[in-house]
C-alpha positions in Angstrom: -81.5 7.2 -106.1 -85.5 6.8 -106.7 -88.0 8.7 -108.3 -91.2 10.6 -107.2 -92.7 7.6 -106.8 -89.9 6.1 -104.3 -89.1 3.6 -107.3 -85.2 2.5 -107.4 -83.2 4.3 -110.4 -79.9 3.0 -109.8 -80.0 -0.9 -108.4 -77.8 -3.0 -110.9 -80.0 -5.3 -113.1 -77.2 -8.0 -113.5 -75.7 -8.0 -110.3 -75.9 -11.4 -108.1 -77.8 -10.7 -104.5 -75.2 -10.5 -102.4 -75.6 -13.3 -99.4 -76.0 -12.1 -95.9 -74.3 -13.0 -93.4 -75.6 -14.7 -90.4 -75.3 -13.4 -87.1 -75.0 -16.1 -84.3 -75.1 -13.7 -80.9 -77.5 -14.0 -79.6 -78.2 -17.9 -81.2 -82.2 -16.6 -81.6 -83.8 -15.5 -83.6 -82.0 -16.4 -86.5 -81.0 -12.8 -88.1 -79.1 -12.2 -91.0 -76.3 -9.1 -92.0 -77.0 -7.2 -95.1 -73.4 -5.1 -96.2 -73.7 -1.4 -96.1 -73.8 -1.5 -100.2 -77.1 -2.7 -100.2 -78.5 -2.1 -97.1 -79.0 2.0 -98.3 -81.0 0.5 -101.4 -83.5 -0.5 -98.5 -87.0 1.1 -98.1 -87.9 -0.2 -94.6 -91.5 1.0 -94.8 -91.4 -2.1 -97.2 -93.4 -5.4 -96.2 -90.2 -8.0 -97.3 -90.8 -11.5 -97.2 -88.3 -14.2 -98.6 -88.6 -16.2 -101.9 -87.2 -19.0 -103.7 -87.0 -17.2 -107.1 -84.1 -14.4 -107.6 -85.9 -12.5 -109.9 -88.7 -12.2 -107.2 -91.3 -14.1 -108.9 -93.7 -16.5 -107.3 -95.3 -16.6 -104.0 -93.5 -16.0 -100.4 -92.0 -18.5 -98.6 -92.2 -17.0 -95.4 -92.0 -13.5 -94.1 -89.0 -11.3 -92.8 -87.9 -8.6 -90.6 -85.9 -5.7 -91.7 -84.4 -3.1 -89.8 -81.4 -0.8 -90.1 -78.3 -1.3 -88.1 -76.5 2.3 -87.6 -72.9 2.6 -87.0 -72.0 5.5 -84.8 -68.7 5.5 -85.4 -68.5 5.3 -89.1 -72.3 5.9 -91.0 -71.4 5.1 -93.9 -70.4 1.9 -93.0 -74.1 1.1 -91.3 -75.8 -2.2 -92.2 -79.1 -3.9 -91.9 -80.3 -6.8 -90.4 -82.8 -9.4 -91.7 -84.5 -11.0 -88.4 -86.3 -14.5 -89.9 -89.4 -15.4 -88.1 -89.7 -18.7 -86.4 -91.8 -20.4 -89.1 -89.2 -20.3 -91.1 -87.1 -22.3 -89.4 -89.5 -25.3 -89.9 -88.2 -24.9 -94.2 -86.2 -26.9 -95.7 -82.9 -25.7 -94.5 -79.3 -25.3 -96.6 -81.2 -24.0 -99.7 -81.2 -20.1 -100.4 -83.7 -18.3 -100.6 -83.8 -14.1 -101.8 -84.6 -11.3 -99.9 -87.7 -9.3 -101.9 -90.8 -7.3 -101.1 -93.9 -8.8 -100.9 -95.6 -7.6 -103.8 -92.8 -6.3 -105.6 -91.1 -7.7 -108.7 -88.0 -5.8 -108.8 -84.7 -8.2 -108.0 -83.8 -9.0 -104.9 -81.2 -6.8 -102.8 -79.6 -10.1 -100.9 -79.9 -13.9 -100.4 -79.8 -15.7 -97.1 -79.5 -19.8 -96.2 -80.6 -21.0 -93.2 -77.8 -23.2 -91.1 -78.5 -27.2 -91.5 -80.7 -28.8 -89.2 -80.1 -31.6 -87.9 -82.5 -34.2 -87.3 -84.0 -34.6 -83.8 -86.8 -36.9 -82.0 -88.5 -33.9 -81.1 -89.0 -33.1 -84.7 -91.7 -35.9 -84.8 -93.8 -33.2 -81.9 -93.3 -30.6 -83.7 -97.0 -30.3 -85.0 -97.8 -29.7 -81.0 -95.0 -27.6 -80.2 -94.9 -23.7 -81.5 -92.3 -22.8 -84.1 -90.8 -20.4 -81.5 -90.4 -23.0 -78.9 -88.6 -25.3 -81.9 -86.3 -22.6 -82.7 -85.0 -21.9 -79.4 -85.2 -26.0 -78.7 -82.6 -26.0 -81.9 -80.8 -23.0 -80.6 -79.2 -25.0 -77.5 -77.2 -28.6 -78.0 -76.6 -30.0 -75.0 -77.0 -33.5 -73.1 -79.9 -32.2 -71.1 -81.9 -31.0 -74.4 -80.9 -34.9 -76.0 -82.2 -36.7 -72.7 -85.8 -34.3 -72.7 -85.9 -35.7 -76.6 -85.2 -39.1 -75.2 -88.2 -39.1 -72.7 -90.3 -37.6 -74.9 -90.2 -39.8 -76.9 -90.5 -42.8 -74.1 -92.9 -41.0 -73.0 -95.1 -41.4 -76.0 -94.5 -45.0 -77.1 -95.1 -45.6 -73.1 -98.7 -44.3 -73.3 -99.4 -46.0 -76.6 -98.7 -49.0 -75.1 -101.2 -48.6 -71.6 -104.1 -47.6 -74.6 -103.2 -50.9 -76.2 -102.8 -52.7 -72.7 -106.2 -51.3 -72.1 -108.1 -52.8 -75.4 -106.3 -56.4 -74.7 -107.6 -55.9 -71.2 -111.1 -55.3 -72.2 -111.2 -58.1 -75.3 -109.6 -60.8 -73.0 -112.2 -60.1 -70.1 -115.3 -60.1 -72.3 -113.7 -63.7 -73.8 -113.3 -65.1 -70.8 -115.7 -67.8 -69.2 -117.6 -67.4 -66.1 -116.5 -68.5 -62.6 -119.4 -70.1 -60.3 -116.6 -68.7 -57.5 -117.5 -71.7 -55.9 -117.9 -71.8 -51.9 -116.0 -69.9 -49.6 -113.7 -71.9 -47.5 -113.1 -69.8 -45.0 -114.2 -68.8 -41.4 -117.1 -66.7 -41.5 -115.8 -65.1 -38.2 -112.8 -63.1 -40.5 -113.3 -59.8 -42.0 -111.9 -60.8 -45.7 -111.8 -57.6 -47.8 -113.2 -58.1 -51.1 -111.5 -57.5 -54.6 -113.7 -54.5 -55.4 -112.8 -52.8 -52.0 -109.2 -53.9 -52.4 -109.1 -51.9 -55.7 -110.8 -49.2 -54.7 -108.3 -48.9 -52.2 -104.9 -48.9 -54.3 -106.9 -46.8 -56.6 -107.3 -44.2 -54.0 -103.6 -43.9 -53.0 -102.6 -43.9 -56.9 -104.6 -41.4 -57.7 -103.5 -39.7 -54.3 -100.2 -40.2 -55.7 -101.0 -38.5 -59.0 -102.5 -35.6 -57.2 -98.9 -35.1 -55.3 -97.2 -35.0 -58.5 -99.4 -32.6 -60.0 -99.3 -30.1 -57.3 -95.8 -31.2 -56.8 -95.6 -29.8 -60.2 -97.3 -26.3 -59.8 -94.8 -25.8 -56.9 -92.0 -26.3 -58.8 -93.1 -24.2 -62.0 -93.6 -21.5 -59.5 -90.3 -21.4 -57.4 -87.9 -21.8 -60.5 -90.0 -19.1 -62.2 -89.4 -17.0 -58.8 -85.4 -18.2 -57.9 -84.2 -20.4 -60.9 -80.3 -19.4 -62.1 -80.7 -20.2 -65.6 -80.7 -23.6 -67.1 -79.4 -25.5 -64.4 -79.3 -29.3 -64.7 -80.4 -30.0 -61.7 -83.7 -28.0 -62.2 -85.1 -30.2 -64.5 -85.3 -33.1 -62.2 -87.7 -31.0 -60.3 -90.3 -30.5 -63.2 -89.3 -34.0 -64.5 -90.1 -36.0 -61.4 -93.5 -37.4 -62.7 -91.1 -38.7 -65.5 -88.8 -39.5 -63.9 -89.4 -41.3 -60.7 -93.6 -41.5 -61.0 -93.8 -44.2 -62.7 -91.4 -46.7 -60.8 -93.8 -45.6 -57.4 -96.7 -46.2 -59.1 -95.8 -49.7 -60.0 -94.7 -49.9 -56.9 -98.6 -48.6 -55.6 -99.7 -51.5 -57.9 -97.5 -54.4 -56.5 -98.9 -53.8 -53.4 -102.9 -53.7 -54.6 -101.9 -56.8 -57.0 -100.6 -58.9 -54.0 -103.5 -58.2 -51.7 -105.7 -59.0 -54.4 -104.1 -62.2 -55.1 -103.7 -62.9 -51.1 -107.4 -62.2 -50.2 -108.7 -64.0 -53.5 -106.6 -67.3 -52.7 -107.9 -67.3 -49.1 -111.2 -67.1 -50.0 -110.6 -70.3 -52.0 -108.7 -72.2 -49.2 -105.5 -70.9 -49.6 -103.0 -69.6 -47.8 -100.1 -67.6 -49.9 -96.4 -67.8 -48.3 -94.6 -64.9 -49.5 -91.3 -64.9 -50.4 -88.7 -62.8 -48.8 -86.5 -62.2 -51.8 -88.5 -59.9 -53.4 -87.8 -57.4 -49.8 -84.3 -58.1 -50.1 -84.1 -56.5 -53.7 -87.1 -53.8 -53.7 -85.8 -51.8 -56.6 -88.8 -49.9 -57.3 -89.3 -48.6 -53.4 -85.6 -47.5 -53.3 -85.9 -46.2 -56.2 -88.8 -44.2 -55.5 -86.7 -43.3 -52.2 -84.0 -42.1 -54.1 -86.3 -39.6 -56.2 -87.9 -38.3 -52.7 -84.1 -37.6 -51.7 -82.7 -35.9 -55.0 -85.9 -33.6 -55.3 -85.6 -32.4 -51.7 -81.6 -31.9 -52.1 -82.3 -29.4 -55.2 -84.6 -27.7 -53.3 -82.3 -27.1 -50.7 -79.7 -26.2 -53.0 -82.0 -23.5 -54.7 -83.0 -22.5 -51.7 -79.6 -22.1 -49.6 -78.3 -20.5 -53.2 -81.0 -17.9 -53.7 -80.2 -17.1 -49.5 -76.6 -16.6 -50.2 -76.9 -14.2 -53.3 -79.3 -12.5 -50.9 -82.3 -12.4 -53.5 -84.4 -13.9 -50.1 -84.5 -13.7 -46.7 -84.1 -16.7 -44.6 -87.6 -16.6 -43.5 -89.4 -16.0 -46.6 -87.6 -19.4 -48.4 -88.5 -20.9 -45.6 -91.9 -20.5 -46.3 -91.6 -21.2 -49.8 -89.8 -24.2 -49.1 -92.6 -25.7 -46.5 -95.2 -24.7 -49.6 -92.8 -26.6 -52.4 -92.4 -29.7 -50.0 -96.2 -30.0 -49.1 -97.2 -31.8 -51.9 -94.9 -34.6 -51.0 -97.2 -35.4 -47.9 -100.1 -36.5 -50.4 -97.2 -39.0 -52.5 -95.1 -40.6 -49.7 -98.4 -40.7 -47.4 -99.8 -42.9 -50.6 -97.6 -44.9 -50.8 -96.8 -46.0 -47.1 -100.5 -46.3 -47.0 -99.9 -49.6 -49.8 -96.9 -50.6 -48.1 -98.6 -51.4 -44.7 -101.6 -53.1 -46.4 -99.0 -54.9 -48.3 -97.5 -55.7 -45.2 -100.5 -57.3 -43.6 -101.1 -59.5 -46.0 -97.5 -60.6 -46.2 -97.8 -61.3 -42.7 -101.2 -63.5 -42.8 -102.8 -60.8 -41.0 -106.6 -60.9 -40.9 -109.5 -59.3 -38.8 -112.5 -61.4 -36.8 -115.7 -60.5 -36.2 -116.8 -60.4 -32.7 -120.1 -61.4 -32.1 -122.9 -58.7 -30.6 -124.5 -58.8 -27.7 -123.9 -58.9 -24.1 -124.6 -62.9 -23.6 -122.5 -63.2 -26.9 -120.6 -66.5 -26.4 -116.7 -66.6 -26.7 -115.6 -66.7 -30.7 -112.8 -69.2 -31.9 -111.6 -69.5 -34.9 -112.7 -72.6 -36.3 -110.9 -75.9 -36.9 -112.9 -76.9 -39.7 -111.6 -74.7 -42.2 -108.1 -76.2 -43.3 -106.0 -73.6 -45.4 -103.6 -75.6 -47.4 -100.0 -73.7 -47.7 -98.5 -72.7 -51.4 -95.4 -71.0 -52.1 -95.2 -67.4 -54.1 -93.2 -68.5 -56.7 -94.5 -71.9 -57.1 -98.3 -70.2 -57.6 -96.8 -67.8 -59.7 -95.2 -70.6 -62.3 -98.8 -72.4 -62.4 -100.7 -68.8 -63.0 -98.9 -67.6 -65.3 -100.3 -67.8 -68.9 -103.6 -69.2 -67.2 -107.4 -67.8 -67.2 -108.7 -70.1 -64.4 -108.3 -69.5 -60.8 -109.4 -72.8 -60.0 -107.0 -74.8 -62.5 -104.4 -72.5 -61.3 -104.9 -73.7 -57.7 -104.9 -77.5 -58.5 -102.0 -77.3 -60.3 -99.7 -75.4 -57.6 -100.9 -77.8 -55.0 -99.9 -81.0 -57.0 -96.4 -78.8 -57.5 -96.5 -78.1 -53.7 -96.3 -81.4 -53.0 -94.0 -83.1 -55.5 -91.7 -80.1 -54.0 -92.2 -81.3 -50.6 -91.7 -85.2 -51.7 -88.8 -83.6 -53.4 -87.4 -81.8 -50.6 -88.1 -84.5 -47.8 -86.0 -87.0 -50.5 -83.0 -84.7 -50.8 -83.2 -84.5 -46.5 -83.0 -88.4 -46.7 -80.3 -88.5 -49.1 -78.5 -85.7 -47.0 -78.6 -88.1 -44.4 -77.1 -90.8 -45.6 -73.8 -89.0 -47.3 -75.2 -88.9 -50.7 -74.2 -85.7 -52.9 -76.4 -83.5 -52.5 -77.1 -81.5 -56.3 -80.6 -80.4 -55.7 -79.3 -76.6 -53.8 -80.3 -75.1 -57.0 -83.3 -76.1 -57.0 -84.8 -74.5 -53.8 -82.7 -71.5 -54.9 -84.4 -71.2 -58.0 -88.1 -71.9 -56.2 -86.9 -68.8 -53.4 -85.8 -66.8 -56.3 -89.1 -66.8 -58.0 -91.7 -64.7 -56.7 -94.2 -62.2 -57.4 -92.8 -59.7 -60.2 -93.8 -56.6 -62.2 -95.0 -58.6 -64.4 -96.8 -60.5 -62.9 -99.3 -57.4 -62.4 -100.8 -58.0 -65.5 -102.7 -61.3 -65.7 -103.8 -61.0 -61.8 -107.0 -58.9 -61.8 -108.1 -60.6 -65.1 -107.2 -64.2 -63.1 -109.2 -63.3 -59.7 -112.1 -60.9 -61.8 -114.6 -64.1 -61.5 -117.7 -63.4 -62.7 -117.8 -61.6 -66.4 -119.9 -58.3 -65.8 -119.4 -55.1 -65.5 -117.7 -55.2 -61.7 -115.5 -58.0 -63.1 -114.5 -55.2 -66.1 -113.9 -52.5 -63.5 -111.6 -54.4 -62.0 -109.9 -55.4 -64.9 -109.2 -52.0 -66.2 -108.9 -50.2 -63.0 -104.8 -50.5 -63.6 -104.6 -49.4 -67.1 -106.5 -46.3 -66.7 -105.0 -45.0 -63.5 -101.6 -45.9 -65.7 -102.6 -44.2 -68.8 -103.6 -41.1 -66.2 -99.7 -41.6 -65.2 -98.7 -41.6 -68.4 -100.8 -38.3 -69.3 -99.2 -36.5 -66.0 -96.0 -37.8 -67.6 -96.6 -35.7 -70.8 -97.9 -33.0 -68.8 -94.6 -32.6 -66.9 -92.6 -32.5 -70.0 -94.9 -29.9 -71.5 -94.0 -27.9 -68.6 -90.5 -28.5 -68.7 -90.5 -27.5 -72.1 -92.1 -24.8 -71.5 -89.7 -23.9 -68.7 -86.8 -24.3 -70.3 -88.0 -22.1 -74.0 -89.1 -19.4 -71.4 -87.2 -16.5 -72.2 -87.7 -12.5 -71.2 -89.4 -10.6 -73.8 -91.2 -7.6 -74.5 -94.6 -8.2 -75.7 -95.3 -4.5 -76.8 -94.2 -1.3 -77.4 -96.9 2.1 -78.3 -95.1 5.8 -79.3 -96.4 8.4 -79.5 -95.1 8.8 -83.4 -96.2 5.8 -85.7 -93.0 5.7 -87.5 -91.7 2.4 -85.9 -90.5 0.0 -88.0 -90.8 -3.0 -88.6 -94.2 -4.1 -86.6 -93.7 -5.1 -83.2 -93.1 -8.4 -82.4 -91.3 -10.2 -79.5 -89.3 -12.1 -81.8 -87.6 -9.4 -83.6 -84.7 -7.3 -81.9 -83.8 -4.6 -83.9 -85.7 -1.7 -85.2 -86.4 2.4 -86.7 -87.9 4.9 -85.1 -88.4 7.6 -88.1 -89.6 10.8 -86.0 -90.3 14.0 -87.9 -87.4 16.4 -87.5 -90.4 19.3 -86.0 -90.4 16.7 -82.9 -88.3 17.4 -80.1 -89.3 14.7 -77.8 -90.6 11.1 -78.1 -92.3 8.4 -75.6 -91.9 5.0 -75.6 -93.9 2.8 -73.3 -92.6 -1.2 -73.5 -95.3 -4.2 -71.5 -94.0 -7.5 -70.9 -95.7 -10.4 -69.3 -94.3 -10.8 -65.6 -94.6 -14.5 -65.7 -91.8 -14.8 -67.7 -90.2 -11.2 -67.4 -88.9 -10.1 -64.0 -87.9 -6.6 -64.9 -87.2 -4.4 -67.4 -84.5 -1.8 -67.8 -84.6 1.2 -70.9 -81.3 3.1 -71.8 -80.8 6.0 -74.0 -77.1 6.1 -76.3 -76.0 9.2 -78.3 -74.1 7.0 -80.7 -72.0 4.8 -78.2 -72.2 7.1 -75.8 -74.8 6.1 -72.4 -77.2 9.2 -71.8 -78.5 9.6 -68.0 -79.0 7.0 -65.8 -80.8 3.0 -66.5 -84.3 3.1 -66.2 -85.7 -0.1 -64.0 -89.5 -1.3 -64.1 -90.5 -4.4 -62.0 -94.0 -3.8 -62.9 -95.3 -5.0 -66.5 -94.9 -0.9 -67.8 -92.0 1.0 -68.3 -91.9 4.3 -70.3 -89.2 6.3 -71.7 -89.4 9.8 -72.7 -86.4 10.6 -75.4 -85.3 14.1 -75.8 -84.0 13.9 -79.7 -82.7 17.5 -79.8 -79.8 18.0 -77.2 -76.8 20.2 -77.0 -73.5 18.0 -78.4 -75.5 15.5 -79.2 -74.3 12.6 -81.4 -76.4 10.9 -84.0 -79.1 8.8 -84.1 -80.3 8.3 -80.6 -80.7 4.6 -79.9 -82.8 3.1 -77.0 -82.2 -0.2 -75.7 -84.9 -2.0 -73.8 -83.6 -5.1 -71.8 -86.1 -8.0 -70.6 -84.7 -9.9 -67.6 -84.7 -12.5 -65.1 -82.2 -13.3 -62.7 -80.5 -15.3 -65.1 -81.2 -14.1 -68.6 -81.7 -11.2 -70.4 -82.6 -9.8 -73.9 -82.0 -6.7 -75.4 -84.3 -4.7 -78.0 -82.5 -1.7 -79.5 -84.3 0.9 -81.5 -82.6 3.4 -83.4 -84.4 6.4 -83.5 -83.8 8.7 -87.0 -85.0 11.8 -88.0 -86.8 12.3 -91.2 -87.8 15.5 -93.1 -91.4 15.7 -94.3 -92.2 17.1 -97.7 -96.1 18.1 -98.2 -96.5 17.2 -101.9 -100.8 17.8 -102.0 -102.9 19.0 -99.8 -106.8 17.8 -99.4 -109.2 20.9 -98.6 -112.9 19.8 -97.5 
């Protein structure tokens, strides 16, 4: 009962609020069950928010939803629902909190307590991530949603640690003392490119390569937004590839610009690098990098033959769309074949002469004078390791050169004369060490010479274009967030009679339509954003009862006209609009009640 000022007579001062119950179907937004004894003490014209105090004093936690829930089939049994908005998810979960109205002091009418939360890596993004993103992130548990945590997190520390790569970069080139270079000891009939052409090079097909994966990217976004079947697995590996397989080519992009660098450099000074041919025996990165080429073109061409099955396409249309998803590919594997045949010259000792110009030009030989003394990969690679001077580096793998030579013509000798023979594991040990990741790191500081500004360009070209990576990295898993939060909704609904309660909002599900009982009709238009809303269906019930036929909009408007007064008609009307995409849907009901309105006053001007 309430007075003429709407002001409850009859709500028990003593009584405990009651706890609602939550309701886990769908798992978001987190809404709560009040029971039919208190939901009819509800004004739901009422701002309610939720507080920490029973007695509703003290300021609101966060604010709440309310909304009746009619039963057709028994009224008096009818509850309500409380619909939390996402920000509160981000409280401090298992306490209780009390269902009040925002500036009111009377008690509250029920308590609710949010489920536990358990702690997660992507808890430490949450500042970056929406709260409505979070709450559907903490609505699904699966391996899929732990492994996204996983490279998030990687992700991060991984970019940190190019930024710190990049100040040791810098500090160690400006400490480092200045190389003469000294005099070139090569023909001067052979083209030698030099370091900064070598860089700008690799840095081309990196960035090439980056370009791929971010078109790559938009192409993806775009067909599982079009022909995506829910949260499939396999998806993700399309929107992760950056992540996922990006890196590994990149390094791979790198090898090859570090081992030209080093190969030129050394033959500059006199040197003539023998690669060893262990390192192609066991190229992890490139099959790797294969691998990821294979695995995004099979999902493809799983989506592709899927969506062509279930009819959603014709064959000639995801055609198309397949030729547009695969052609950022072209820019990535071009890239990187590009650094594998420069690589492969220089492995080879392949270099180009200059012929001289002029039609009385005399014949050009390469010239004898210039002696190139032969050092083993891994044998330059133990003496530069740890080292700043190119020079010192060079002295010291020739004197190893030769004690290995001395070495290995001794072991021939004693092979000769019957002698055991225990020395096998040393040449194993000099084939098996070569050039390795790691060993990207110290060679553009080691062959950067001079200490000015092209020296420092060089030095930092790889940690930029690998924080750039790193960046595209995060990008993709924004996306993939993004793609995988994505759910239908209805952005807005207008009537024609502003008795909808409570407020619009696409997080809530459930609400009132109070129409005056003079109104024999009603018009609800719903809008919805098609980029992540593929149609839209409205449906009118008398009760439980479906009324005419579904309505379907593919356009971002639909509109529903209600007739409320109808012959054997059942009470209230409810109109459910559903927001879909060809794998999910969400439903908004509105129950539409009629209200008598009593003029009290009258203003005459």
């Amino acid at each position: 009962l309430r007075d003429e000022s709407f002001h409850l007579l009859d709500v028990p001062g003593e009584a405990p609020c009651p706890e609602a119950k939550r309701v886990t179907e769908p798992p978001f937004p987190t809404r709560f069950e009040i029971p039919s004894d208190r939901a009819k003490l509800l004004n739901f014209f009422d701002t309610w928010t939720l507080k920490e105090s029973s007695s509703c004093a003290g300021n609101p936690v966060c604010e709440v939803a309310v909304a009746p829930r009619f039963n057709a089939s028994a009224p008096l049994q009818s509850t309500a629902y409380i619909t939390a908005r996402a920000t509160c998810t981000r409280l401090e979960q298992s306490r209780q909190l009390f269902l009040c109205t925002q500036n009111g002091t009377d008690a509250c009418l029920a308590a609710v307590r949010f489920p536990p939360r358990p702690w997660k890596l992507r808890i430490l993004a949450s500042p970056f991530i929406s709260a409505t993103r979070m709450q559907r992130m903490d609505s699904v548990h699966n391996f899929v949603q732990d492994l996204l945590e996983v490279l998030v997190f990687l992700t991060v520390l991984a970019t940190l640690g190019v930024m710190g790569w990049l100040l040791r970069e810098i500090i160690l080139n400006r400490r480092k003392r200045s190389d003469d270079g000294g005099e070139d000891k090569t023909d001067p009939h052979l083209v030698v490119p030099s370091s900064l052409d070598i860089m700008f090079e690799g840095m081309l097909d990196a960035v090439c390569f980056i370009i791929g994966c971010g078109l790559l990217l938009l192409a993806a976004s775009t067909f599982l937004q079009k022909f995506a079947f829910g949260n499939n697995p396999a998806d993700m590996l399309l929107l992760c590839y950056p992540l996922i397989f990006g890196p590994f080519a990149l390094l791979r992009i790198f090898m090859c610009f570090n081992r030209r660098l080093l190969y030129h450099n050394l033959f500059l000074k006199g040197v003539m690098i023998d690669f060893s041919t262990a390192a192609s025996r066991s190229d992890f990165l490139l099959s790797y990098t294969y691998l990821g080429f294979a695995v995004a073109v099979a999902v493809l061409l799983f989506d592709a033959l899927s969506c062509v099955h279930d009819r959603i396409i014709g064959w000639k249309a995801m055609a198309i769309q397949t030729v547009v998803f695969t052609s950022p590919l072209y820019y990535m594997v071009s890239s990187l074949l590009n650094s594998l045949r420069l690589e492969q010259e220089a492995i080879n000792r392949m270099c180009m002469q200059k012929l001289e110009q002029g039609s009385d030009a005399e014949r050009v030989e390469p010239s004898s004078e210039h002696k190139l003394t032969p050092i083993s990969e891994g044998i330059f690679c133990r003496a530069a390791r740890e080292r700043q001077d190119l020079n010192a580096c060079i002295e010291l793998a020739r004197f190893e050169e030769t004690a290995e030579r001395q070495r290995s013509a001794a072991s021939f000798a004693a092979l000769e004369g019957g002698q055991d023979e225990d020395d096998a594991d040393d040449d194993a040990e000099t084939e098996s060490d070569y050039f390795k990741t790691m060993d990207m790191f110290w060679v553009p500081r080691l062959v950067s010479g001079h200490s000015n500004s092209i020296s420092l360009l060089l030095v930092v070209s790889m940690p930029v274009v690998t924080l750039l990576a790193m960046l595209l990295c995060l990008a993709s898993l924004a996306w993939l967030i993004k793609h995988r939060t994505d759910v239908p909704e209805i952005v807005g609904l207008v009537t024609d009679v502003p008795g909808l309660v409570p407020n619009w909002d696409f997080e809530v599900m459930d609400y009132a339509l109070f129409i005056p009982k003079l109104h024999g009709t009603t018009t609800l238009s719903a809008s919805s954003q098609l980029e992540r809303t593929h149609h839209m269906n409205a449906t009118m019930f008398d009760g439980d009862l479906q009324i005419g036929e579904t309505i379907t909009s593919t356009s971002r408007q639909l509109t529903q006209h209600v007739p409320l007064k109808r012959k054997n008609s059942s009470y209230p009307t409810i109109i459910q609009f559903l927001a879909g995409t060809l794998s999910q849907e969400r439903v908004y009901q509105i129950t539409a009640l009629e209200i008598h309105i009593l003029v009290r006053s009258m203003l005459l001007t």
